[in-house]
C-alpha positions in Angstrom: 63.1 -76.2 105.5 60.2 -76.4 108.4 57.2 -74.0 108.3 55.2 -74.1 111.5 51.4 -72.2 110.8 49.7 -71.3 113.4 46.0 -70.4 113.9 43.2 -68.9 116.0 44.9 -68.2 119.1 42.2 -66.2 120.7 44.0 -64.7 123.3 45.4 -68.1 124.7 49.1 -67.1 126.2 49.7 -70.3 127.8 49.0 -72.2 124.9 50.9 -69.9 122.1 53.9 -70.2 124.3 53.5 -74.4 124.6 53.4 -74.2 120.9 56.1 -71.8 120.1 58.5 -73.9 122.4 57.6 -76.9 119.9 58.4 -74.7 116.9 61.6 -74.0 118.3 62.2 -77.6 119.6 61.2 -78.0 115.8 63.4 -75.6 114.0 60.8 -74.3 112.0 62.7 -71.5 110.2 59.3 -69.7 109.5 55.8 -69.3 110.9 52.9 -68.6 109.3 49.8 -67.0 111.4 46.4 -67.2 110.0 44.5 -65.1 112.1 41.9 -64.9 115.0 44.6 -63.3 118.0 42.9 -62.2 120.4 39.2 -62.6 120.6 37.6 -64.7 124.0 41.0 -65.7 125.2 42.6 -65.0 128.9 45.1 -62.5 128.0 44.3 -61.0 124.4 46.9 -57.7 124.9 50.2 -60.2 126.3 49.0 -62.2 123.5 49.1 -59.1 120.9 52.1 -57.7 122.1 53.8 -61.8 122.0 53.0 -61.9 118.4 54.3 -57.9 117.4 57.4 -59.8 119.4 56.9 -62.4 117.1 56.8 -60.3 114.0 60.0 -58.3 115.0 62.3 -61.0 115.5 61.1 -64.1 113.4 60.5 -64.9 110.2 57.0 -64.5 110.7 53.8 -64.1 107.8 50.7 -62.9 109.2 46.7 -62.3 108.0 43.9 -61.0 109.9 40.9 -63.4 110.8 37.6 -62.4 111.0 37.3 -61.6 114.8 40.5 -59.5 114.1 38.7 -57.4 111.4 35.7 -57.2 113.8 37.6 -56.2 117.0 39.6 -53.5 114.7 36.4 -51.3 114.5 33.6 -52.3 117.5 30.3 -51.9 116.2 27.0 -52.0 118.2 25.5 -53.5 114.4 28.4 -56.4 115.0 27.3 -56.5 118.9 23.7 -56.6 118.2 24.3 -59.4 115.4 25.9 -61.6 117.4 23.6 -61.5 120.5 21.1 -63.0 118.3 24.0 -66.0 117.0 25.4 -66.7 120.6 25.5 -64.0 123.8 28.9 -65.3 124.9 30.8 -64.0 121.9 28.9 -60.6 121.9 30.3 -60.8 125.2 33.6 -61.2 125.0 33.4 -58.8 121.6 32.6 -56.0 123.7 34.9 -57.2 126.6 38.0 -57.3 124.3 36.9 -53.9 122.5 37.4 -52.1 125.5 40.7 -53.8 126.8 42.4 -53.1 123.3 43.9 -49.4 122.7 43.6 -47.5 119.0 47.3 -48.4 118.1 45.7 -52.3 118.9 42.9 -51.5 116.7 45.1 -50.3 114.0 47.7 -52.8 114.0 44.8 -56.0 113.9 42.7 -53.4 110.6 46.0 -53.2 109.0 46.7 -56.9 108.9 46.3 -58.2 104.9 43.3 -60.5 104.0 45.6 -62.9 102.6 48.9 -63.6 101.4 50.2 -65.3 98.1 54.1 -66.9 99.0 56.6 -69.2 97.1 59.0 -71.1 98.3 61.4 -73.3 96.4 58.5 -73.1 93.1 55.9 -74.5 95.8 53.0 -71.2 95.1 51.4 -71.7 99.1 48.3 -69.2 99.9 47.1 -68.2 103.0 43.5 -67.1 104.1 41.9 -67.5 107.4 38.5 -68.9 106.7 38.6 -69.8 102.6 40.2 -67.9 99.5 36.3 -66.7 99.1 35.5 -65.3 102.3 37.0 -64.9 105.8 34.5 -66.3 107.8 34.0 -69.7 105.5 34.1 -72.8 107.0 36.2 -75.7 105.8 36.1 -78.9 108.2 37.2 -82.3 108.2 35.2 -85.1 106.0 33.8 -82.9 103.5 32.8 -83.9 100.2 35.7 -82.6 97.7 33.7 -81.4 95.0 32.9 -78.9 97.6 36.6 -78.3 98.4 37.2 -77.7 94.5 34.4 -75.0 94.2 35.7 -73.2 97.4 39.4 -73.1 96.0 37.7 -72.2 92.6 40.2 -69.8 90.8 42.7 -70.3 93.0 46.5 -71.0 91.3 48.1 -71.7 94.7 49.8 -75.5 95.2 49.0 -75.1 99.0 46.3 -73.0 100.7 46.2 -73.2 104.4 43.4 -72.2 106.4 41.7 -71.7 110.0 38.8 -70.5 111.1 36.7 -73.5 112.4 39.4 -74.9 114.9 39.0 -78.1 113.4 42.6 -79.9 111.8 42.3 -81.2 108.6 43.4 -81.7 104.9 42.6 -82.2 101.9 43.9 -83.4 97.9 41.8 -82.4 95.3 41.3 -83.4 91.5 43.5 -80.2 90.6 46.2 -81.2 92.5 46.0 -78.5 95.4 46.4 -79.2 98.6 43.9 -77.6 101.4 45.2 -78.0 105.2 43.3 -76.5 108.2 45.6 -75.8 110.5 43.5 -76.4 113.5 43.5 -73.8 116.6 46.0 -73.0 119.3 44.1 -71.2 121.6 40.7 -73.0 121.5 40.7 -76.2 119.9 36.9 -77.4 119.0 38.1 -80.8 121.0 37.4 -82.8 123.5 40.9 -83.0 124.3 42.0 -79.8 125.5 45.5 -79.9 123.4 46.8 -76.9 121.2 47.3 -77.9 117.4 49.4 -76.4 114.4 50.4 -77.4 111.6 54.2 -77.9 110.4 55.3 -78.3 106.8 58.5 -79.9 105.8 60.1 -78.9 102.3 62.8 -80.9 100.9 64.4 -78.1 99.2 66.8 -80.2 96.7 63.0 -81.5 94.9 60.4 -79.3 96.3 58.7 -82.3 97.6 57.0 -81.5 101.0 55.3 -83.4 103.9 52.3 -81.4 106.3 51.7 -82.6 109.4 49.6 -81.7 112.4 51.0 -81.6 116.1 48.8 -82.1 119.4 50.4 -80.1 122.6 50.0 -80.5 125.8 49.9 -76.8 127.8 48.8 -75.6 131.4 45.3 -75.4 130.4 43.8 -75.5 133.5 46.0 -72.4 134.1 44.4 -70.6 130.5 40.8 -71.4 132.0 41.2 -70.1 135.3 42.2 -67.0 133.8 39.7 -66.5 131.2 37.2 -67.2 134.3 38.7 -64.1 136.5 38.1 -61.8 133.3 34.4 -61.9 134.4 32.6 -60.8 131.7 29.6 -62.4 130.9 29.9 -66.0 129.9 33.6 -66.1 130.8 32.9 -69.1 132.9 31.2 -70.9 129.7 34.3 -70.2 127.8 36.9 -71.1 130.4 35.0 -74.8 130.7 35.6 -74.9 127.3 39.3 -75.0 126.9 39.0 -78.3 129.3 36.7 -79.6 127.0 34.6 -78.4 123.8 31.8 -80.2 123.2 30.6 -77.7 120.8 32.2 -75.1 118.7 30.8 -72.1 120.5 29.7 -71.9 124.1 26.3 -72.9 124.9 
């Protein structure tokens, strides 16, 4: 059985649609969707009413991210917070807060935190930024004692996250397995490729395989859009999708 897990989309048609052509291509029987839908992305309602598609005729398991739980009730305290972090994002917080209608709102607050699945005796968990908090951050070539004391507590075998839009994994002294799934929508990469994650289970021995998957999308369509939204910054984050030098605009 193939699981394809999906992250941080951000609003990023183009590239959700590249990537769910792979899972089919694929046949991942499942998806799993860790959060972050619409936030700073070209088209954050198509993308919210792809993924209610999504959740109506697939086999599809999804938590909210932290930009979904902050777009699900705007707050000037949220806005005024992150003008001080980066202006781009307040932005684009406030852009998206307006374009997205109460049923929106509702659907992204009602969204659960995390989710706790088994497959085949393989216990998998699901959180966005960590088990702790939403908004962690787990990246690639960190030390593993500090894996082990974010997964503290935990009794899952698998625990995929998002959240940074960096892939990665990691195998720690208890035996669990932490994958960031990476981002579809806005990949913190140079090359300007969407990335998910698939997970292969041998169902006869519950072994399994993870890997990640680089693909190519019509990017220069994505930023070109993102551009014509015109709210302030929108040009910062539309140079990003061709490349990201940095995790946020600048």
């Amino acid at each position: 059985m193939k699981i394809a897990i999906i992250s941080d989309i951000h609003g990023n048609l183009d590239a959700l649609n590249s990537v769910l052509d792979d899972i089919t291509k694929e046949n991942c029987s499942k998806i799993f969707c860790l959060g972050d839908l619409v936030m700073a992305g070209s088209e954050p309602i198509e993308t919210l009413n792809r993924i209610r598609q999504l959740i109506n005729s697939q086999d599809f398991y999804i938590i909210q991210g932290n930009t979904d739980k902050m777009l699900s009730v705007f707050s000037f305290d949220t806005y005024n917070k992150l003008i001080e972090k980066n202006k781009v994002m307040a932005s684009a917080y406030l852009a998206d807060s307006k374009l997205l209608s109460n049923e929106d709102k509702e659907f992204l607050k009602n969204l659960p935190e995390e989710l706790n699945l088994e497959f085949f005796g393989i216990k998998i968990l699901l959180v966005h930024g960590s088990p702790r908090k939403n908004d962690e951050n787990i990246y690639p070539n960190m030390p593993i004692k500090q894996i082990e004391e974010i997964i503290n507590g935990t009794e899952a075998n698998i625990i995929f996250c998002g959240h940074t839009h960096m892939p990665c994994g990691y195998q720690t002294n208890t035996e669990q397995t932490v994958v960031n799934a990476g981002s579809v929508g806005r990949p913190f990469s140079e090359t300007p490729n969407a990335c998910y994650a698939i997970m292969d289970i041998n169902e006869s021995d519950s072994t399994y395989n993870i890997k990640h998957k680089l693909i190519e999308y019509n990017v220069e369509q994505a930023s070109k859009k993102i551009e014509q939204r015109n709210f302030e910054g929108a040009e910062k984050l539309a140079k990003m999708l061709i490349k990201a030098t940095s995790r946020y605009p600048e």
